[in-house]
C-alpha angles and dihedrals in degrees: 000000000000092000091050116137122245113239134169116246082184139341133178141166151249155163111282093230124345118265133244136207108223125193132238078242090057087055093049104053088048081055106051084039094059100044088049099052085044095059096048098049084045086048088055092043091249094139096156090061095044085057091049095053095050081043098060090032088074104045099051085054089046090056087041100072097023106113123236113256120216112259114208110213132178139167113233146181092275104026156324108298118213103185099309099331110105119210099194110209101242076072099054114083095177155013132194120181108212110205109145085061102197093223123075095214099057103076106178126070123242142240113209118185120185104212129190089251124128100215121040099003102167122072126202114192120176109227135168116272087227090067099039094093086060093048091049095050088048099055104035084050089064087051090247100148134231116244118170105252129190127193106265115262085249088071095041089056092040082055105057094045085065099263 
């Protein structure tokens, strides 16, 4: 079985993220928000932090207007594939398919996978809902087993800051 070949029971693809559509006004309140904070930190001699804020300034301006690629995924004989990362299933401890989304303005369901890992262990993948009973038999045909799984309150707060 180690030489066993990789091959793909099922694979689709998405967005990586869903795309808004942001505002000149949204830039120019990052912006004055920045150069405030800047200037305050530069008023009480703070100038690493000043630095740090230009600094993230321009990078959340930079992912602002930085269009979503399109991620391949597939679930294969030996785990689920992100691009080109594998997760096999022996380190994945559990699945959850989220298809009445509580919030009117996310439209897709979503896929989320606990993994073993230490940092990020929870995955959260958009799918169709048309694919997610095939998901579902796949997965639970490795025994891999159903929790109930939310996006982290990080993402809920990300999201209402427009991101």
């Amino acid at each position: 079985m180690a030489n066993e070949k990789e091959f793909d029971l099922f694979s689709w693809s998405a967005l990586e993220y869903e795309e808004k559509e942001r505002s000149v006004d949204w830039f120019w309140a990052l912006g004055v928000i920045v150069v405030a904070g800047s200037v305050a930190s530069i008023l009480f001699k703070n100038y690493f932090f000043a630095m740090l804020l230009i600094i993230a300034g321009i990078l959340l301006g930079f992912f602002a207007i930085k269009k979503p690629e399109t991620v391949n995924y597939a679930l294969t004989n030996k785990g689920f594939k992100m691009k080109t990362r594998l997760y096999p299933y022996e380190e994945l401890k559990a699945f959850w398919i989220q298809i009445e989304v509580p919030k009117k303005d996310i439209k897709k369901p979503i896929l989320f996978l606990k993994s073993k890992r230490i940092f990020l262990p929870i995955l959260s993948i958009p799918i169709d809902e048309e694919i997610a009973p095939k998901i579902k038999e796949i997965l639970s045909n490795k025994n891999i087993p159903e929790e109930e799984m939310h996006d982290h309150i990080s993402d809920r707060i990300m999201e209402n800051l427009g991101f």
